[in-house]
C-alpha positions, 0 to 999 in steps of 0.5 A, a space after each residue: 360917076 355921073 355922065 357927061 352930057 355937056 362938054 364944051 371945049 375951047 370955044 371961041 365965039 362973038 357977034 362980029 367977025 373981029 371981035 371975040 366975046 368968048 375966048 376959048 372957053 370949057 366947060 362941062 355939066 353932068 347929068 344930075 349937078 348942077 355947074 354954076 357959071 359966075 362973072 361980072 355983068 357983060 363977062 359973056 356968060 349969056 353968050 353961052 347959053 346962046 352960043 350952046 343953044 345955036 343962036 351964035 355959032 363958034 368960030 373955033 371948039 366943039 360943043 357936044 351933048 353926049 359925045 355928039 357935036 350939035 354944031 350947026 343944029 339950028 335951035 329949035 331943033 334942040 329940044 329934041 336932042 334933050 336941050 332945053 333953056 329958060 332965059 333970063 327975059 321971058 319965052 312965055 306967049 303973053 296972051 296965050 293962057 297959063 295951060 297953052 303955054 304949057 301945053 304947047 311943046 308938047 303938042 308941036 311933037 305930038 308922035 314922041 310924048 303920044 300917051 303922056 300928055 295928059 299925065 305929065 300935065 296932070 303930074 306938073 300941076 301937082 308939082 306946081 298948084 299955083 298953075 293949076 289956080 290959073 290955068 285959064 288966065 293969059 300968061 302976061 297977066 301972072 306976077 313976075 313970081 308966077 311967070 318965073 314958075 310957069 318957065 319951069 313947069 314948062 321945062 319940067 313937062 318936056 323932060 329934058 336931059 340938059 337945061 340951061 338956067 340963065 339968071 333965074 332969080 333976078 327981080 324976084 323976092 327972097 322968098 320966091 328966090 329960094 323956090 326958083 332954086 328948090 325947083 333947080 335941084 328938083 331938076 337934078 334930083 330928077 336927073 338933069 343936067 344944070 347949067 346955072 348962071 345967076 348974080 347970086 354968087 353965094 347961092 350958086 357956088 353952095 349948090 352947084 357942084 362944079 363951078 366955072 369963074 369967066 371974066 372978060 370972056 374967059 375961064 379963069 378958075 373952075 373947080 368943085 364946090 369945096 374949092 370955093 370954101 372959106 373967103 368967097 369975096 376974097 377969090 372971087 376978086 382975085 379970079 376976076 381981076 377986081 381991086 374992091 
């Protein structure tokens, strides 16, 4: 049995006081899966992440990492509960070169990774040599590809048990898609738990071992990867209440 590391259960959250974007919505990821979250643009599944991650707070239900309710706990404050996010937009400091990007998490909390700085940055290039190439240009100067590898590593370096993965692949290459992806289940490999949502339907549901449909704020179907076999299209639409 794989250990529950999230569990969301019944929430109800949105950005005004009389309009619900999520609708008591649960889910769960274990540590070492992946849970795929698929839905039309605008279904609420980045208001997820920032509703997991402290930035907007529920109105009802619990969020709870580790049997522990992390309600209330302002966000920056939750890389040290083991939660990290790599956004959709970037969270790269442009003008701070690839290696202080990298770096930087782990010097702000200096005490706690005492001993391992040096290794585990020596251990991500090695993972990840393209950085290692560039460590001392700025961060905004990378290609997109190269942005993208650099949000990772960063997660990589700071070990955490969950990580929440917000459309990884968009504006990427095929190629440079297909890494983004080999990096996630390298993730879970190592152990974490992933949340992953991304446009690619297809890719997500063949990876992930537990998938969650939201439409119009809503769970509507949820299952394990085999329960997604055979005609995508065809129970994608109707789980979401499409005529295409």
């Amino acid at each position: 049995m794989h250990e529950l590391l999230l569990n969301v259960e019944g929430v109800t959250a949105g950005y005004d006081q009389d309009i619900d974007v999520l609708r008591e919505v649960s889910l769960a990821v274990h540590a070492g899966q992946v849970s795929g979250l698929i839905g039309l643009n605008g279904a609420g599944k980045s208001t997820v992440v920032k509703t997991i991650c402290g930035f907007l707070q529920p109105k009802s239900g619990r969020i709870e990492l580790e049997g522990e309710s992390i309600a209330g706990i302002e966000p920056h404050r939750l890389i040290d509960r083991g939660i990290c996010c790599i956004p959709q937009e970037s969270s790269l400091f442009p003008y701070l070169s690839v290696e202080e990007n990298l770096l930087l998490p782990l010097q702000g909390r200096a005490k706690r990774f005492a001993g391992e700085i040096a290794r585990r940055y020596e251990e991500v290039l090695g993972i990840f040599p393209a950085l290692g190439i560039k460590r001392r240009a700025q961060a905004g100067d990378l290609s997109g590809g190269q942005q993208k590898q650099l949000e990772f590593a960063k997660a990589w370096l700071q070990r955490p048990r969950l990580c929440l993965v917000d459309e990884p692949s968009i504006g990427l290459a095929p190629i440079l898609a297909e890494e983004v992806f080999g990096w996630i289940e390298r993730f879970a490999q190592a152990g974490m738990g992933i949340l992953l949502i991304d446009h690619n339907v297809r890719r997500v549901v063949r990876m992930s071992d537990r998938i969650h449909v939201l439409s119009l704020g809503r769970i509507t179907a949820s299952g394990g990867r085999e329960d997604f076999q055979g005609d995508l299209h065809e129970q994608v639409r109707q789980w979401l209440g499409l005529d295409f």
